[in-house]
N, C-alpha and C positions, 0 to 999 in steps of 0.2 A: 296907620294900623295901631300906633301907641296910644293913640288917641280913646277908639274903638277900644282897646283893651284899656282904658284905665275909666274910661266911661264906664265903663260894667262892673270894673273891678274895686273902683273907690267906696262904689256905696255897698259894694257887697261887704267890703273891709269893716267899712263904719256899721254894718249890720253885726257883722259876724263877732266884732272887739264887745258887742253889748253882750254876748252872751260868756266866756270869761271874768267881764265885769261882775255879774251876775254871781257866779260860781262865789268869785273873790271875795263878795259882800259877803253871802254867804256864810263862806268858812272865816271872814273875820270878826260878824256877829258869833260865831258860836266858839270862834277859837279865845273870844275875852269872857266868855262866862268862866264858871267855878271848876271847869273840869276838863281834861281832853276828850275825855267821851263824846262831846259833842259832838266835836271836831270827825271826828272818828267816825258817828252816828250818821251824820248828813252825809259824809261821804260813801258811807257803807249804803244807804237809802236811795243815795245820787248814783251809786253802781249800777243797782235794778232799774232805775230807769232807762241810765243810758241803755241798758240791755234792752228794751223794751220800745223806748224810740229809736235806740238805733236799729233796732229787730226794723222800724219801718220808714229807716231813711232810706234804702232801695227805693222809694215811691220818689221822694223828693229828686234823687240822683236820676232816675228812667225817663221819669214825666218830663223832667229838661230838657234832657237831649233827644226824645223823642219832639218834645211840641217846637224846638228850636228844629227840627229837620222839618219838620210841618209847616215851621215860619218859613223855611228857606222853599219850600218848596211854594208856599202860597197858596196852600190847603188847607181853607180856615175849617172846614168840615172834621177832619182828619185831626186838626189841634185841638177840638170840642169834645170829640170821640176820644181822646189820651186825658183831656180832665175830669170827664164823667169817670171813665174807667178807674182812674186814678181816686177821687173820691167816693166811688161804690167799697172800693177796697178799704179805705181808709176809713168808713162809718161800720163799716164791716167789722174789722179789727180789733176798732176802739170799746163798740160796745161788746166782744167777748171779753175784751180785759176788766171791764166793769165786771159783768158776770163773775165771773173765773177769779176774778182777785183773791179769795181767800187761798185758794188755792195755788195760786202764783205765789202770797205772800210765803207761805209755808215751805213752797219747795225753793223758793232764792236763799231763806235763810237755813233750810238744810247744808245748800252746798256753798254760803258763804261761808268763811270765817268770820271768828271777833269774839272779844267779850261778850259775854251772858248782859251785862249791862250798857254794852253800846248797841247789842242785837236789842234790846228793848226798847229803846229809843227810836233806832232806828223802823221798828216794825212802827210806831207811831208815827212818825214821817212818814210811812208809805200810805198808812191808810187814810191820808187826806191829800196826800198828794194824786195818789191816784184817780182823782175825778179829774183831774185836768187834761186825760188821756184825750178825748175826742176832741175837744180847741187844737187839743199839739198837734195828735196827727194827720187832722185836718188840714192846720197849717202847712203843714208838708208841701201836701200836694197842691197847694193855692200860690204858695210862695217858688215852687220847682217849676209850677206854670208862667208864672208872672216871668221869673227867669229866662224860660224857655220862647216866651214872646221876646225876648230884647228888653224886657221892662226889670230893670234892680233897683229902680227908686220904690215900688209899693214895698217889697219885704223889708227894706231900710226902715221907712216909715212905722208899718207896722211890729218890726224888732222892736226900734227904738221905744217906743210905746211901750209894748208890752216887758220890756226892762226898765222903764223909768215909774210902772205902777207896781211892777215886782218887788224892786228894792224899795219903794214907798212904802209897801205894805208889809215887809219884811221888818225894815226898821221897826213901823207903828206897835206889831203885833210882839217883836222880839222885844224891843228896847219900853213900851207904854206899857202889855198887855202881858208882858210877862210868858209869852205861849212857849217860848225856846223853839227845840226844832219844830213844833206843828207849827210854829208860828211863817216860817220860812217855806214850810210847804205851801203850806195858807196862803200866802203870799204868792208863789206860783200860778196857783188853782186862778185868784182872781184873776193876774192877769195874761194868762190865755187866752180866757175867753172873754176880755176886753179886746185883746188883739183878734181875735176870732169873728169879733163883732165889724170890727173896723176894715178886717179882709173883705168881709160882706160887702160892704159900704162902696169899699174900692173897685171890689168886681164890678158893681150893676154900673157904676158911675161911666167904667170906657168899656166893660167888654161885654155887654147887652147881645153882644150877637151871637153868642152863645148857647144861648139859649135857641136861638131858632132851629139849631143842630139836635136839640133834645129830642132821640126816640129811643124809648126802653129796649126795643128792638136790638137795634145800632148800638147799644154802649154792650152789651151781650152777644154780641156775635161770634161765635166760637171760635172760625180762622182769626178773626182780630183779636180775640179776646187770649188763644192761644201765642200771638206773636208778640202780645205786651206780656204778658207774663214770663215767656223767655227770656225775653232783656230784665224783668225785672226779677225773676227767679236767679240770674247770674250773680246781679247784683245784690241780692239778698244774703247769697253765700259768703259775698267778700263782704257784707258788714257786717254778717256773725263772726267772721274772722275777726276783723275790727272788736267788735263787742266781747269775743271770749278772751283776748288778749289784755283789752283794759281790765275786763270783768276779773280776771285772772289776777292783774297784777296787783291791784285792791283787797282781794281776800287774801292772797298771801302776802302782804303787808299787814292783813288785819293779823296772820297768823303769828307774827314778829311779834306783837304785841301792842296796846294802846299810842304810845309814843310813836313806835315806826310806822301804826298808822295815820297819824296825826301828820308826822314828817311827808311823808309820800305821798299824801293827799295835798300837802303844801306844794310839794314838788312839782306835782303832775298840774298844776294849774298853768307852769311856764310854758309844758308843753302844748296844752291847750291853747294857752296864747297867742303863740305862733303859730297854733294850726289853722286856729281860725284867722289871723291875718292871713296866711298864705291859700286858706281856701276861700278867699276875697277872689283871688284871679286865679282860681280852681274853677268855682263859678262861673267866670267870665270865660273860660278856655270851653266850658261846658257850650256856654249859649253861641258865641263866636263858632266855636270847629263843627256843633250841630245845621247852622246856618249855612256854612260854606260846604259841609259835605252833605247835608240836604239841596242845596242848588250846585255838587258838583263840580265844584269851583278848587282843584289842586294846588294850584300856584298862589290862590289866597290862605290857605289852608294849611301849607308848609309854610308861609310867611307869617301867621299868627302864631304859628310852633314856636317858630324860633324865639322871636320878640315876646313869645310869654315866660321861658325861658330866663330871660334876660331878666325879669323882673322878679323872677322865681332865685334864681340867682343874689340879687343885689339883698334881697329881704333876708334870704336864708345865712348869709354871711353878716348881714348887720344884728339879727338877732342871737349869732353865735358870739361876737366881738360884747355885744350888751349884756350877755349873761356870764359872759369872763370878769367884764371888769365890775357888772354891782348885783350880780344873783344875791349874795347876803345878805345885800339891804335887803331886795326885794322882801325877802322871807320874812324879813317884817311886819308887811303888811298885815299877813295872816296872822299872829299868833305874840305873847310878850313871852311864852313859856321857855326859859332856857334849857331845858332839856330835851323840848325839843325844835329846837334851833338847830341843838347843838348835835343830834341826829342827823337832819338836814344837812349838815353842811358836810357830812361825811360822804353822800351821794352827788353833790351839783355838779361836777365833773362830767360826770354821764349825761348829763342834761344838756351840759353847754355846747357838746358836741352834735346834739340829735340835730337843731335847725340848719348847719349846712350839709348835713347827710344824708338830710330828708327831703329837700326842698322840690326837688324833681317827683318822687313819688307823687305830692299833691298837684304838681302842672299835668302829669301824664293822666291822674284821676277824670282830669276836667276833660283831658285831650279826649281819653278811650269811652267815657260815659260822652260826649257831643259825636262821637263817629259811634256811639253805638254798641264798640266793639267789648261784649261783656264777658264773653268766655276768655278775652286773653286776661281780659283783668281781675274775672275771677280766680286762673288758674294762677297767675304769680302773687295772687294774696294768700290764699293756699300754702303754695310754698314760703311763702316769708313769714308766718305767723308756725306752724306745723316745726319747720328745719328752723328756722333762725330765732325765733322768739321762743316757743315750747322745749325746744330739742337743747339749746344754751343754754336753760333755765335748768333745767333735770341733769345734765352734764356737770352742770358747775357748780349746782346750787351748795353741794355739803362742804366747799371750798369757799366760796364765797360768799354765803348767805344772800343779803339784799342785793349787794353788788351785782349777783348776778340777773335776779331781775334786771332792771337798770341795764348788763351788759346785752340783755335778751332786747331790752327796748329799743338799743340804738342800734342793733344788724336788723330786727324785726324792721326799721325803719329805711337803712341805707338798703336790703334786699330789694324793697318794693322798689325803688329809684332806678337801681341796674338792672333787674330784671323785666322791668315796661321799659326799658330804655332797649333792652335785645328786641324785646317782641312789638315793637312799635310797628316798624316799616311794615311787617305783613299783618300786622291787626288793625290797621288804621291806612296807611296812605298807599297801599298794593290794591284797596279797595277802588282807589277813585280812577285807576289804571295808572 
């Protein structure tokens, strides 16, 4: 079983570290130009997205554990019918935000925070970033499929890729061509839809049969069409929880002022770090427990729990021990400006504590999206985003200022952990009897 789980779980790691990487470069191109604004800009620009991809990582998260119960079950029909579905929605989507964009642009930056001079910037970022909407959220559903088969080598590859043309062109256009932040969107834009292209390539190459499934009919059919949107309606809710949460923490850092958001944009990249290592075997619990409770199989299914666990475990404490003893340095990376270092370091505290507080929340994500079970997982993000993260933030904030952000982030994080750890046994394995 360790095996099976690190099979899955490796290449989704080595997918997931490109996209951090990614961020890093990023905010380190723009945190040595002439100003924090930058710094400040991409991050305020990088908000709206996430809001906007994450508005449709639901697809990525359903379409898994759905085409993984379809694997298990050996209903290659039923796995054809979840990626059509899944990509109507997603071409769907993409081109309203095309459309709509001006009007997206206008209402993000009503209700961000920031300087007058980093909201300028930052509206320039968005409006070239923004075409790279239909590559992304395409990818989604290509790469939550491939998943969903047992396959974590295509989105490796194609991450890989599309991070090693990213930061290529981010460099060219920041460092040769002088663009600043359009240049790092720019950068982006191209490559999605190089990765976009290369998903193409990988589909037709093993999974041709596919296609023989294709009828406009069948990908619309209202009971089916009704029962994948359930799970993915559940899921939707808990990633706007997700999204208003970071969205949240970002503008009111922009509202501290240019520095503390420069710091906290620094900050929040450790946490991403780790997220994305530990949703390596997030993933893998995903395709694994959709597999085993698609074919029914209990006794494999409480044995993958455990043993993922384990791994979720050992991660979560070595990244709390690593950010004890050189979080400092790390913050180097980003930025030479000693004031805001010297912000930073007034918050790492909060940080070092979040990866063993949290490590469970991301194993249980993987558990409850592979069994499907969306309403339990919608309803304990609810409460840990709502009570623990909103509710500590408004409490404490005239006492604590940032602190208390920062103190909203790390219960917002250990709530999710203990509260899928109550409601596991009847949202997941009462199911299989």
């Amino acid at each position: 079983m360790h095996r099976d789980i690190l099979k899955l779980s490796i290449p989704n790691i080595l997918t997931n570290l490109t996209v951090p990487l990614l961020s890093m470069v990023d905010l380190h191109l723009m945190g040595y130009l002439n100003s924090e604004m930058f710094m400040g800009a991409v991050a305020l620009g990088g908000v709206i997205f996430n809001f906007v991809y994450w508005g449709f990582a639901f697809l990525r998260m359903s379409i898994s554990g759905m085409a993984a119960q379809s694997f298990g079950r050996k209903n290659d029909k039923e796995s054809a019918m979840v990626f059509y579905r899944g990509l109507f929605i997603a071409l769907s989507g993409s081109l309203l935000l095309l459309v709509f964009q001006v009007g997206l642009e206008k209402l993000s930056f009503l209700i961000l925070e920031g300087s007058p001079g980093v909201k300028d910037l930052a509206r320039s970022y968005f409006y070239v970033r923004i075409w790279a909407a239909p590559a992304a959220i395409s990818l989604m559903v290509i790469n939550g499929w491939f998943l969903g088969m047992q396959n974590a080598l295509y989105p490796m590859i194609i991450s890989v890729l599309i991070n090693i043309v990213n930061i290529g062109c981010s460099f060219l256009f920041v460092k040769e061509f002088g663009l600043e932040e359009r240049g790092v969107a720019l950068g982006s834009v191209i490559a999605q839809y190089v990765g976009f292209i290369l998903a193409v390539i990988l589909f037709l190459k093993k999974y041709n049969w596919v296609f023989h499934h294709f009828k406009v009919k069948a990908i619309i059919v209202i009971t089916e069409f009704k029962k994948f949107l359930n799970v993915s309606g559940d899921i939707f809710i808990r990633t706007w929880c997700v999204i208003a949460v970071f969205t949240f923490f970002t503008s009111q850092s922009a509202g501290y002022g240019d520095v503390a958001l420069a710091a906290n944009s620094a900050l929040i990249q450790f946490l991403f770090l780790f997220s994305y290592f530990l949703d390596g075997f997030a993933y893998a619990a995903e395709a694994i427990v959709g597999k085993y409770f698609g074919a029914k199989n209990k006794i494999k299914l409480v044995e993958a729990s455990k043993k993922l666990f384990y791994w979720g475990f050992l991660f979560g404490a070595s990244f709390t021990v690593a950010y004890m003893l050189w979080g400092d340095h790390f913050l180097r990376l980003f930025t030479d400006k000693a004031n805001v270092l010297q912000e930073a370091s007034q918050y790492i505290m909060w940080l070092v504590f979040i990866p063993i507080a949290s490590f469970g929340s991301f194993i249980w994500d993987g558990i409850y999206i592979g069994a499907t079970a969306s309403k339990a997982m919608r309803n304990t993000m609810l409460i840990s985003s709502v009570v623990f993260f909103f509710g500590t933030y408004y409490f404490f904030k005239e006492i604590m200022g940032i602190h208390a952000l920062w103190m909203g982030m790390l219960l917002f994080m250990l709530s999710r952990s203990v509260s899928q750890s109550i409601l596991a046994k009847k949202a997941v394995y009462v199911k299989l009897g």
